[in-house]
C-alpha positions in Angstrom: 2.1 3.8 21.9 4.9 5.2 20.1 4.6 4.9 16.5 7.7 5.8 14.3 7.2 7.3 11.0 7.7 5.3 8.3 7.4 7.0 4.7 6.7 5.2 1.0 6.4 6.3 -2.6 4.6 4.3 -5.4 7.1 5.1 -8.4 5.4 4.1 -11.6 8.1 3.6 -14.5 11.6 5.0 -15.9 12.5 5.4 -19.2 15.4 2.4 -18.6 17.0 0.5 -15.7 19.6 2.9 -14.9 16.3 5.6 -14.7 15.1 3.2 -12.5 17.7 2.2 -10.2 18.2 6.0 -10.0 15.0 6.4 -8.4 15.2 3.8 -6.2 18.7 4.8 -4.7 17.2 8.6 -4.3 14.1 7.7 -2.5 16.6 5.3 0.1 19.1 8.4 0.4 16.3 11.1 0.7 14.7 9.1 4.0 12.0 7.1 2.4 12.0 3.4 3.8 9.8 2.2 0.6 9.3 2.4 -3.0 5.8 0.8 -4.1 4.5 -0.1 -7.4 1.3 -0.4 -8.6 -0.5 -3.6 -10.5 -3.0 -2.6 -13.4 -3.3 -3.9 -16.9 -4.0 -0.9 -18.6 -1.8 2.5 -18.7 1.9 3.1 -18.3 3.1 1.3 -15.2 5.9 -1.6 -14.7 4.6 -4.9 -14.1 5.7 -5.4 -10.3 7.7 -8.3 -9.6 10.1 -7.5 -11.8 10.6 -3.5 -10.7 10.1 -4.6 -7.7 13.8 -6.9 -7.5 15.2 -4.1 -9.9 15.1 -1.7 -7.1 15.6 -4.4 -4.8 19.0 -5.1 -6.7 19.8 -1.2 -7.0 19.4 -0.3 -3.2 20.6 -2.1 0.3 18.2 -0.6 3.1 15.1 0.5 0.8 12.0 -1.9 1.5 10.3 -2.7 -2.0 6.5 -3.5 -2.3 3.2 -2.9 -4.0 -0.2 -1.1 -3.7 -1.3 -3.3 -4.1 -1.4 -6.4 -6.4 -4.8 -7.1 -7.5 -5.5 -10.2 -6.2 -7.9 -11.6 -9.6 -4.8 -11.2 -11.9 -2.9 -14.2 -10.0 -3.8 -17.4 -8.7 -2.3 -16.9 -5.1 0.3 -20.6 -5.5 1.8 -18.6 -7.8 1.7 -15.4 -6.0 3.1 -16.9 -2.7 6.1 -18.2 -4.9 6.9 -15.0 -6.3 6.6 -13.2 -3.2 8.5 -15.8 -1.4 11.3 -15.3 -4.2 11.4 -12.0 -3.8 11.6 -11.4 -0.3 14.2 -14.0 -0.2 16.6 -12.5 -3.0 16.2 -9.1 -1.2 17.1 -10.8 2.0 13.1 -9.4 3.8 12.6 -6.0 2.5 9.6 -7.2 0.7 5.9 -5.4 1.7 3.5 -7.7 -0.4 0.7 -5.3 -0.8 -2.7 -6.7 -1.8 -6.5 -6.1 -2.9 -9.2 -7.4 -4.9 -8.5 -5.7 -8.1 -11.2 -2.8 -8.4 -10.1 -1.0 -11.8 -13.1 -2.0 -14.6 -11.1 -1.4 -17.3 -8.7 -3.7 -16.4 -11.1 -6.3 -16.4 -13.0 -5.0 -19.8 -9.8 -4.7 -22.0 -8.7 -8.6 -20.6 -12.1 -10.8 -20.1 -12.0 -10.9 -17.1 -14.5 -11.3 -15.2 -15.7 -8.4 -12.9 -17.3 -9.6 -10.1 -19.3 -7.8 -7.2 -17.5 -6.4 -4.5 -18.6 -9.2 -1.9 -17.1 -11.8 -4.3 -14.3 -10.3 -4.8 -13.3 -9.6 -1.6 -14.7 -12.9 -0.2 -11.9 -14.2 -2.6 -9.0 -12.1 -1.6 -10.0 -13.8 2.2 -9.1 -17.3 0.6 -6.4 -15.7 -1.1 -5.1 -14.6 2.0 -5.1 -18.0 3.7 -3.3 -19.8 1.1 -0.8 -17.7 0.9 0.0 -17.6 4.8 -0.4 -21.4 4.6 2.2 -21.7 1.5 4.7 -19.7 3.3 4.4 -21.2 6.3 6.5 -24.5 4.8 5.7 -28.2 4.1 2.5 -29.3 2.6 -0.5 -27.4 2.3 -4.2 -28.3 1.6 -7.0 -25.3 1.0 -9.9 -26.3 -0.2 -12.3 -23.1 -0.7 -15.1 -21.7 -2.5 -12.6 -20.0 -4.9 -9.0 -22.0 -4.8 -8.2 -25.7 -3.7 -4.9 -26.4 -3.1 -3.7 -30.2 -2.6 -0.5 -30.7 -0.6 1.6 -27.9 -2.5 5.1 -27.7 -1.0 6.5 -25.1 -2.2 10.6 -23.7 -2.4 12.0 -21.4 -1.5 10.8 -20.3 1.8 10.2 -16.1 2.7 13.1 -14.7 4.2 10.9 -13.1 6.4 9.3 -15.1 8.9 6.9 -16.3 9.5 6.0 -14.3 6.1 6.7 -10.8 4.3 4.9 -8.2 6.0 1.1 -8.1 4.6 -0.3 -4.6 3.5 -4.2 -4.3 2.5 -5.5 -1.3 1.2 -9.2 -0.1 0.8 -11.9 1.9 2.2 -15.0 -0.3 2.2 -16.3 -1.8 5.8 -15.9 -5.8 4.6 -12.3 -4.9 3.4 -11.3 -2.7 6.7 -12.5 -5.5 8.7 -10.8 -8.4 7.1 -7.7 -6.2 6.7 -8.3 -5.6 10.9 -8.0 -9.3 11.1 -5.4 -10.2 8.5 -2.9 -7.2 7.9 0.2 -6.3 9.0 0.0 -2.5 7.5 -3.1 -0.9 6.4 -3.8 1.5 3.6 -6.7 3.5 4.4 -8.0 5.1 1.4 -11.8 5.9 0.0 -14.3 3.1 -0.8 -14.2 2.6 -5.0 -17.1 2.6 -6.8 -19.3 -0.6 -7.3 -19.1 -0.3 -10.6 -15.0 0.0 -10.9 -14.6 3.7 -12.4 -13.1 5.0 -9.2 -13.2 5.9 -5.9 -16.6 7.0 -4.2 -16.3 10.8 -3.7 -19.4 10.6 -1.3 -16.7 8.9 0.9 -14.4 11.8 1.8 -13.5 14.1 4.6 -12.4 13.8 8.0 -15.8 11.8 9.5 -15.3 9.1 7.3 -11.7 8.6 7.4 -11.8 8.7 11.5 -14.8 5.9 11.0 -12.0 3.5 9.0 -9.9 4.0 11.5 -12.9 2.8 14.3 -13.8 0.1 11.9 -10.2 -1.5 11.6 -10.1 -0.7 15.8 -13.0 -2.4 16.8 -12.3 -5.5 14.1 -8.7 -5.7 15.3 -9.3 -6.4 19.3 -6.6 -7.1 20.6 -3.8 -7.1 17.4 -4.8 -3.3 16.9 -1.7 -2.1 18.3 0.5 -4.3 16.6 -1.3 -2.8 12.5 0.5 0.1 11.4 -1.9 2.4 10.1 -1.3 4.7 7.1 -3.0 6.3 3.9 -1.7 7.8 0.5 -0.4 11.7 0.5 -2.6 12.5 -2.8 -0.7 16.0 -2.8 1.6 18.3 -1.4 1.8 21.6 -1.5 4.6 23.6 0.3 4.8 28.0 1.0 6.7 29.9 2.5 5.5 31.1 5.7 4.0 34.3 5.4 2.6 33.4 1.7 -0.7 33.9 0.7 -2.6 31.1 -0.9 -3.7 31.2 -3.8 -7.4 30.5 -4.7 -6.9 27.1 -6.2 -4.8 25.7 -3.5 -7.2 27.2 -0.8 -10.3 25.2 -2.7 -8.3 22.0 -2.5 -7.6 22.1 1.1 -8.6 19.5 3.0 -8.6 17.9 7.1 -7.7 14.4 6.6 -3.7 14.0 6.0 -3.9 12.9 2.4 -3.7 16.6 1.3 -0.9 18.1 2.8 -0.9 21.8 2.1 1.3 24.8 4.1 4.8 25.2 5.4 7.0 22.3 5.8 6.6 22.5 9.3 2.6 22.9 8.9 2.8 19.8 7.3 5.1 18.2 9.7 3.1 19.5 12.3 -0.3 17.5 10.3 1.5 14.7 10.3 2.7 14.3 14.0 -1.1 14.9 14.9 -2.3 12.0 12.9 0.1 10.0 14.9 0.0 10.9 18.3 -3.7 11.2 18.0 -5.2 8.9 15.4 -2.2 6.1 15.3 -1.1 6.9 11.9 2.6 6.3 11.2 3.0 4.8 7.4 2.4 7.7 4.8 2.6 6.8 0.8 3.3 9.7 -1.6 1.0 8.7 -4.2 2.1 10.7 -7.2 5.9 11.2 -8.0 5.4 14.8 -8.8 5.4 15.9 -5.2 8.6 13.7 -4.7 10.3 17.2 -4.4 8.0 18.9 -2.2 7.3 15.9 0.0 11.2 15.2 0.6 12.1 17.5 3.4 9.2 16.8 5.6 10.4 13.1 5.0 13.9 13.8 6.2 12.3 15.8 9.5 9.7 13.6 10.3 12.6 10.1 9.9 15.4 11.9 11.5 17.4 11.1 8.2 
């Protein structure tokens, strides 16, 4: 199957609106096809919704979307509506991105309650459902271990039909699977930690990343080949052909394609193999440092 290339950044904050619609328009001219935000509580990031419809506002082809909203912060009636607004105001470049919520200290510095992983993903499931049935127009009814909805109608439609495109993110089996079964676009990253410090670096390397990619297979049947598969660049490092390494990059270099380390067309060249052999197409430049470095391969690899 041919996969095209599709490229994202998560863009954090600006220092005002024009900073921000600045970004936004370079990422659209440079070749990427989304800017993502992220969704804690704590540190310095933009709350999404509204970054997300500034750069909607600022741009006319860039797609605009999270990774991911954490599904415990919103009651999922009022994140279809949002979403719904959104993606109609940006006429269906929204990519609603969603997880559990995993961060602890997100929880700890609000109340809220951190529950185990099971829980928590059993209620992004539910979450998922109402908001599929809420966009799907007229009255819905969802009653559920976690949410009960009672004939909600809700205005205005998604653009996007028959809803925005649906992005999960996560490296744990229960998550992979429901993502297999739910997802438009899948994130594979590492599992997180139980205990919500971080992710589990007992989860790394090649093996493991190519047994996501079995997991989500076998889970999606016969919708695997209509996911787009992707993960998160987590750095970039480009040299000229011919230079040496140096001993700190040559620690940090790694076989799975979220460490993308060598000549622009070494990394080009990582990239295409991910694709043609392991169906990877979406890549999602996690940190806007590499923005610089990562460019050009961008442009390549999208023909832009």
């Amino acid at each position: 199957m041919d996969r095209p290339f599709r490229f994202a950044a998560v863009i954090r904050e600006a220092r005002s609106a024009r900073e921000w619609a600045e970004k936004a328009r370079r990422l659209e001219d440079s070749g990427f096809d989304v800017l993502l935000v992220p969704d804690h509580l704590v540190g310095p990031r933009f709350a999404p919704v509204a970054a997300m419809t500034a750069a909607a506002c600022a741009t006319r082809r860039l797609r605009v979307g999270t990774l991911v909203f954490a599904n415990d912060f919103r009651h999922p009636a009022v994140l279809a509506k949002e979403a719904a607004t959104v993606d109609l105001l940006s006429e269906g470049r929204l990519e609603l991105g969603l997880g559990t919520g995993w961060m602890a200290a997100d929880y700890a510095s609000t109340g809220l309650a951190f529950e185990p992983p099971r829980v928590r993903v059993d209620r992004l499931a539910e979450a998922i459902a109402v908001l599929k049935g809420l966009w799907a127009g007229g009255p819905f009814t969802f009653h559920g271990e976690h949410y009960r909805i009672t004939e909600l109608d809700q205005s205005p439609a998604p653009w996007s039909r028959p809803h925005p495109r649906l992005l999960l993110g996560g490296g744990g089996p229960r998550l992979l699977g429901l993502a297999a079964r739910e997802a438009d676009v899948i994130n594979l990253g590492m599992r997180v930690r139980a205990d919500g410090t971080g992710p589990d670096g007992t989860d790394g390397g090649q093996a493991a990343f190519l047994a996501k990619i079995d997991v989500v297979r076998r889970a999606a049947g016969d919708r695997y080949d209509r996911i787009e598969l992707g993960t998160s660049v987590q750095q970039v490092g480009i040299r000229r052909r011919g230079e040496p390494w140096s001993a700190a990059d040559s620690s940090r270099q790694d076989d799975t394609p979220q460490v993308l380390l060598g000549t622009r067309r070494d990394i080009a060249d990582k990239l295409r193999h991910w694709r043609d052999t392991h169906d990877l197409s979406y890549f999602v430049l996690h940190h806007e440092r590499d923005l610089d470095a990562f460019t050009p391969v961008v442009q390549e690899l999208s023909g832009r």
